[in-house]
VOLOTOR-453693 format. One record per residue (C-alpha): residue number from 1; residue in three letters; z, y, x negated. Coordinates in steps of 0.1 Angstrom, whole numbers, plus 5000, padded with zeros to 4 digits. Each point is the difference from the previous one (the first is absolute). Example, Ala and Ser with C-alpha at 12.3 -4.5 7.8 and 13.67 -1.06 7.14 Angstrom:
residues 2
{node 1, 'ALA', {5078, 4955, 4877}}
{node 2, 'SER', {4993, 5034, 4986}}
//
This chain:
residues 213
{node 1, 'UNK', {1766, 0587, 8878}}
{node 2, 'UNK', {5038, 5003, 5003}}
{node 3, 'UNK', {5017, 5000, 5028}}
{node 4, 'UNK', {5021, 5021, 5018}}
{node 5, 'UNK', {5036, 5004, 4979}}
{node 6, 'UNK', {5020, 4995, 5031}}
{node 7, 'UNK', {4987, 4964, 5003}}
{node 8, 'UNK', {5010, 4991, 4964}}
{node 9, 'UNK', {5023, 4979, 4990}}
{node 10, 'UNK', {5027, 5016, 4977}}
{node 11, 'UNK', {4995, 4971, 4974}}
{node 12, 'UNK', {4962, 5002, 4999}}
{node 13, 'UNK', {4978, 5010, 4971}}
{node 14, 'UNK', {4981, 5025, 5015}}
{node 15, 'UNK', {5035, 5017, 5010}}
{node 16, 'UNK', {4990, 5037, 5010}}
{node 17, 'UNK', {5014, 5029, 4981}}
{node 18, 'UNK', {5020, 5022, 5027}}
{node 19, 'UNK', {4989, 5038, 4995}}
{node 20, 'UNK', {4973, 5029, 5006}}
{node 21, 'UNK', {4987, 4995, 4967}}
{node 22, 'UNK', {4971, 5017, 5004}}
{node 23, 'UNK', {5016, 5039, 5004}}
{node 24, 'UNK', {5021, 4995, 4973}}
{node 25, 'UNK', {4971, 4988, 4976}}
{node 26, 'UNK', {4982, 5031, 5013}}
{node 27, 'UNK', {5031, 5019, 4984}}
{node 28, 'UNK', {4996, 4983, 4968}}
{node 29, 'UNK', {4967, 5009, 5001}}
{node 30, 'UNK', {5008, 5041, 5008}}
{node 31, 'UNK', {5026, 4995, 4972}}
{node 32, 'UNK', {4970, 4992, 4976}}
{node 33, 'UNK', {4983, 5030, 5012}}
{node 34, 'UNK', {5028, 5023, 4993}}
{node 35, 'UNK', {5003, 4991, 4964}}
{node 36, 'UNK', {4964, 5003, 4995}}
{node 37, 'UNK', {5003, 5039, 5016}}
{node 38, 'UNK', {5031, 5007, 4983}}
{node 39, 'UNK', {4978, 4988, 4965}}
{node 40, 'UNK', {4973, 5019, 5011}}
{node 41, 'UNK', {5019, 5036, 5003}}
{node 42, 'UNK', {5018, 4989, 4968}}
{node 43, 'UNK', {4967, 5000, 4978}}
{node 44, 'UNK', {4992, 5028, 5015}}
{node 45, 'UNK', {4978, 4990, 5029}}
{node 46, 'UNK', {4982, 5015, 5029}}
{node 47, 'UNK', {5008, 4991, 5037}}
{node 48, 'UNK', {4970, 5015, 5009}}
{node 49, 'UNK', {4976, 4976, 4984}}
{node 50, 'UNK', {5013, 4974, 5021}}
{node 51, 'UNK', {4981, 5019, 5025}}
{node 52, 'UNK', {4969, 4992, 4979}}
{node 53, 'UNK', {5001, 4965, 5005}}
{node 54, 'UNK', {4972, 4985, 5019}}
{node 55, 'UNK', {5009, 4964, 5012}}
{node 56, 'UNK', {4978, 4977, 5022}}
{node 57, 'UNK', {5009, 4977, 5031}}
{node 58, 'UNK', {5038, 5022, 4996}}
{node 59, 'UNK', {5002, 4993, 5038}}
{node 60, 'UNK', {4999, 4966, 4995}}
{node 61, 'UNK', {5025, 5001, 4975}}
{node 62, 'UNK', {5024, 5022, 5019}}
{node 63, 'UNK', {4994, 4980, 5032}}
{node 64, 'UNK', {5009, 4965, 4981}}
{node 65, 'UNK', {5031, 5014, 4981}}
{node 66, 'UNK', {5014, 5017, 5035}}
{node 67, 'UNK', {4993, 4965, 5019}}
{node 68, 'UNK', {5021, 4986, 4981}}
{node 69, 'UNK', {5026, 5022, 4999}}
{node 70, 'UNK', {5003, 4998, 5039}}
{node 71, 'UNK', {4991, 4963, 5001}}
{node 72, 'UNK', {5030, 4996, 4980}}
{node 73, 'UNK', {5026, 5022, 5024}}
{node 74, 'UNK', {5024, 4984, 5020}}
{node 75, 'UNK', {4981, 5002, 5036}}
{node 76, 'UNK', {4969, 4992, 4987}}
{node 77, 'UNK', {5010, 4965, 4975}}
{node 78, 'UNK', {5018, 4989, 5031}}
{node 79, 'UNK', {4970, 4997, 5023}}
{node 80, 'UNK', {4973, 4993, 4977}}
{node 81, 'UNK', {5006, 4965, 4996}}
{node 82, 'UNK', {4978, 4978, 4981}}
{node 83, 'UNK', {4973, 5026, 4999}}
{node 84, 'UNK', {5023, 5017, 4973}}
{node 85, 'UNK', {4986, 4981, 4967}}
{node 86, 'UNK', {4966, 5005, 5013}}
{node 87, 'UNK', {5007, 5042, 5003}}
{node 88, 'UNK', {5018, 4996, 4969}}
{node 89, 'UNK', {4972, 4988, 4979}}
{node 90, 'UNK', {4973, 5019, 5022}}
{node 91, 'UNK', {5013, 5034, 4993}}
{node 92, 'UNK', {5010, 4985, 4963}}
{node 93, 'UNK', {4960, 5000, 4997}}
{node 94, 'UNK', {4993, 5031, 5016}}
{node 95, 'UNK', {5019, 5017, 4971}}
{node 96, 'UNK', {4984, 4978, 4975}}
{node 97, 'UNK', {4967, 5009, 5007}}
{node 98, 'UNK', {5006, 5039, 5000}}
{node 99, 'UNK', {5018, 4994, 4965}}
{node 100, 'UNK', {4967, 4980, 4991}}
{node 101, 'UNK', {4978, 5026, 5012}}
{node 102, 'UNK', {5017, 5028, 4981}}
{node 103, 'UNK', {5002, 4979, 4963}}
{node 104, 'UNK', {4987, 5030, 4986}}
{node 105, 'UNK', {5035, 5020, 5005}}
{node 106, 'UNK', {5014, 4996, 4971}}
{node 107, 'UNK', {5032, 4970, 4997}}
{node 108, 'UNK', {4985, 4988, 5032}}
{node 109, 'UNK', {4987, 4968, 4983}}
{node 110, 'UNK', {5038, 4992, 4996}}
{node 111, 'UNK', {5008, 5015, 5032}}
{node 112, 'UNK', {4978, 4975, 5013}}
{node 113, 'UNK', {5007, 4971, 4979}}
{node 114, 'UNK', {5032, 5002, 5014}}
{node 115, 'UNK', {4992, 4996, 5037}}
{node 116, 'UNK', {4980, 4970, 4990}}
{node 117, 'UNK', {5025, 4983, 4987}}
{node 118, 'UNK', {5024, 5005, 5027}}
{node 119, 'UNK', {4965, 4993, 5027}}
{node 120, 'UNK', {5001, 4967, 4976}}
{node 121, 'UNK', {5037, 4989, 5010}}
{node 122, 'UNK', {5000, 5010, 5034}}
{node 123, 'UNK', {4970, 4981, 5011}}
{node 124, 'UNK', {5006, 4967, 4979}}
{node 125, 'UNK', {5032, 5005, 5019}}
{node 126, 'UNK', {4985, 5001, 5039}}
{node 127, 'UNK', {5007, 5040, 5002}}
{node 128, 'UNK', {5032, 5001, 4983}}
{node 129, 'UNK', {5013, 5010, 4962}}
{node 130, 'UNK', {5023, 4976, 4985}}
{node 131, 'UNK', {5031, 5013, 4989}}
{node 132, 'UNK', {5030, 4986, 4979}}
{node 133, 'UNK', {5026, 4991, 5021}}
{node 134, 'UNK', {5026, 5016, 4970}}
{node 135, 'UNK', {4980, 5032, 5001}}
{node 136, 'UNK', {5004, 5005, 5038}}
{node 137, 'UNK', {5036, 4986, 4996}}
{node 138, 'UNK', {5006, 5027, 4976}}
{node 139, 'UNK', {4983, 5028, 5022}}
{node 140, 'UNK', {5018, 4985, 5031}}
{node 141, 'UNK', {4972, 4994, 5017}}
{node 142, 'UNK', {5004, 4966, 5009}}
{node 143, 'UNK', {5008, 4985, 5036}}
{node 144, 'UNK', {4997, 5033, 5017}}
{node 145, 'UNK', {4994, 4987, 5032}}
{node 146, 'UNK', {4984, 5019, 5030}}
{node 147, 'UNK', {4974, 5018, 4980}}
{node 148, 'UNK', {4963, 4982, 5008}}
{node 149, 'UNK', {4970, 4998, 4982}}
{node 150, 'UNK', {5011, 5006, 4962}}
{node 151, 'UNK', {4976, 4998, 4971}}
{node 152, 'UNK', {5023, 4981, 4974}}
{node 153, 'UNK', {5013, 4965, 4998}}
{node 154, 'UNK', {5021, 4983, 4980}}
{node 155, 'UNK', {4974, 4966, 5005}}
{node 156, 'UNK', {5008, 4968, 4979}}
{node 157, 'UNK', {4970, 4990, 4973}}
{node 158, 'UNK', {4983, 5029, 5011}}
{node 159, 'UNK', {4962, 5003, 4985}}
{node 160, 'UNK', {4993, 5032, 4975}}
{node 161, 'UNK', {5039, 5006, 5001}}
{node 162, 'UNK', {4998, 5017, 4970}}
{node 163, 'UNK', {4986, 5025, 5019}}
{node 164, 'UNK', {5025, 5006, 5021}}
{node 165, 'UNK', {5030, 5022, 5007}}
{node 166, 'UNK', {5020, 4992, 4974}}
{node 167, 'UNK', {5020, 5026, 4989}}
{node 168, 'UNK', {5025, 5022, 5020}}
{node 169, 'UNK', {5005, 5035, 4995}}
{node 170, 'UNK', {5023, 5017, 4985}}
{node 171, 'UNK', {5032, 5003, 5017}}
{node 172, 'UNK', {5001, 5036, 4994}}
{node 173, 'UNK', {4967, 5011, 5026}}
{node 174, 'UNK', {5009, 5003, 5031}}
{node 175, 'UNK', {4977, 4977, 5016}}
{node 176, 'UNK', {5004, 4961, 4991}}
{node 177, 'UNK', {4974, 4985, 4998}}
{node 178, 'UNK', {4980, 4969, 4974}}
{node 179, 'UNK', {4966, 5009, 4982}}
{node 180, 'UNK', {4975, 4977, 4986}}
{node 181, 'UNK', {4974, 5004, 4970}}
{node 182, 'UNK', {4977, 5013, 5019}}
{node 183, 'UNK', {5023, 5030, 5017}}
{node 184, 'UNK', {5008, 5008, 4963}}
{node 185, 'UNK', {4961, 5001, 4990}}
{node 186, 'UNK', {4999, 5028, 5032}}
{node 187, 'UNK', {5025, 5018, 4995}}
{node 188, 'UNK', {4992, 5007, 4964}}
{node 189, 'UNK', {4966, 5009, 5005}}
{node 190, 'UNK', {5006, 5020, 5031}}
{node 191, 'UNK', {5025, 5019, 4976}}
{node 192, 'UNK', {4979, 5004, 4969}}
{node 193, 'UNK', {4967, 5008, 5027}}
{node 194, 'UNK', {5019, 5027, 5014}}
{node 195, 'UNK', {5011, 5018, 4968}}
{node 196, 'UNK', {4965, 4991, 4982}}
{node 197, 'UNK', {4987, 5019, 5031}}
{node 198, 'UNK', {5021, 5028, 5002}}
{node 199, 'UNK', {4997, 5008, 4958}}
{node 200, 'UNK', {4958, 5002, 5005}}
{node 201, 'UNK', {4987, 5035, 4988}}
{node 202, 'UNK', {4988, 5024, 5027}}
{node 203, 'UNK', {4967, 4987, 5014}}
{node 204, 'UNK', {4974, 5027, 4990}}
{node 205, 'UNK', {4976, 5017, 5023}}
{node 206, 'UNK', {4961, 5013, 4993}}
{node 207, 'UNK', {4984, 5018, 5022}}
{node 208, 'UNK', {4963, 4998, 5001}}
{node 209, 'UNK', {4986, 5035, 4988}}
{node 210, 'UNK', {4959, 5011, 5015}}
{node 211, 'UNK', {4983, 5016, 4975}}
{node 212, 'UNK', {4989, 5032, 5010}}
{node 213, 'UNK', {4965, 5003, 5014}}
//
């Protein structure tokens, strides 16, 4: 398990990434969403049906995906320490099995696929995602020093580093910020679930009739 990033040497492999990654990938995330809504009304969708959805263990995935975003704020990475890779991939699992027990959603197979991939990395990693160090040069986000607990790396022969961040964002969005396969596979199917979900016909309605005595 890594150790803290204030007791790293600059020159080491397992340098730490300085930044609050995890609210900005949240962001991404939302950004995702938004397309997928703006889709939806554009094919003529209903906001309402969203209402229709029934989803199981949802606490559990709104609990994980809200622990992370405040394990990852500034007062909180600071004090967690070397319990943050274990939150990390603890609340990582938390979403993945709410995803798993939903595959029926439709696009939640990818939706899932992708967390996998990114559970892959960050554990072969001891609780952090590998990043390329030109990808976080390119978002800024290297040497950023005071920030705790981050989830990214830039880490030297890293296992599964395919499967890392990779790529930054454009430099257009307002949030920099470096994705990996995986954020792509969940942020597309979040998208595509959300206007799939929004185009479904109105659900119909019977109502049992008695027969008259």
């Amino acid at each position: 398990m890594p150790c803290s990033p204030s007791r790293r040497s600059p020159r080491s492999s397992w340098l730490w990434a300085r930044r609050r990654a995890g609210a900005t990938s949240q962001l991404i995330l939302l950004g995702f969403l938004a397309l997928g809504f703006a889709g939806g009304l554009l094919f003529e969708g209903r906001v309402a049906a969203l209402g229709e959805v029934r989803f199981r263990w949802w606490a559990l995935a709104i609990g994980g995906l809200l622990f992370q975003f405040v394990l990852f704020s500034g007062p909180v990475a600071r004090v967690v320490g070397p319990l943050g890779p274990l939150l990390y991939v603890g609340s990582t699992l938390a979403v993945l099995a709410a995803l798993l027990r939903n595959l029926e959603q439709p696009w939640f197979r990818l939706v899932a696929l992708g967390a996998a991939l990114n559970l892959v990395a960050i554990m072969a990693n001891g609780g952090v995602m590998p990043a390329d160090p030109a990808a976080l040069a390119a978002a800024g986000l290297l040497d950023r020093e005071g920030a705790g607990f981050v989830n990214t790396a830039p880490l030297s022969g890293a296992p599964f580093a395919f499967l890392g961040d990779n790529w930054a964002t454009p430099g257009w969005l307002p949030f920099a910020n470096v994705v990996s396969l995986g954020d792509l596979l969940i942020g597309t199917g979040a998208a595509a679930w959300l206007m799939t979900t929004m185009r479904r016909p109105r659900a119909l309605r019977f109502e049992a009739r008695r027969a008259p005595a």
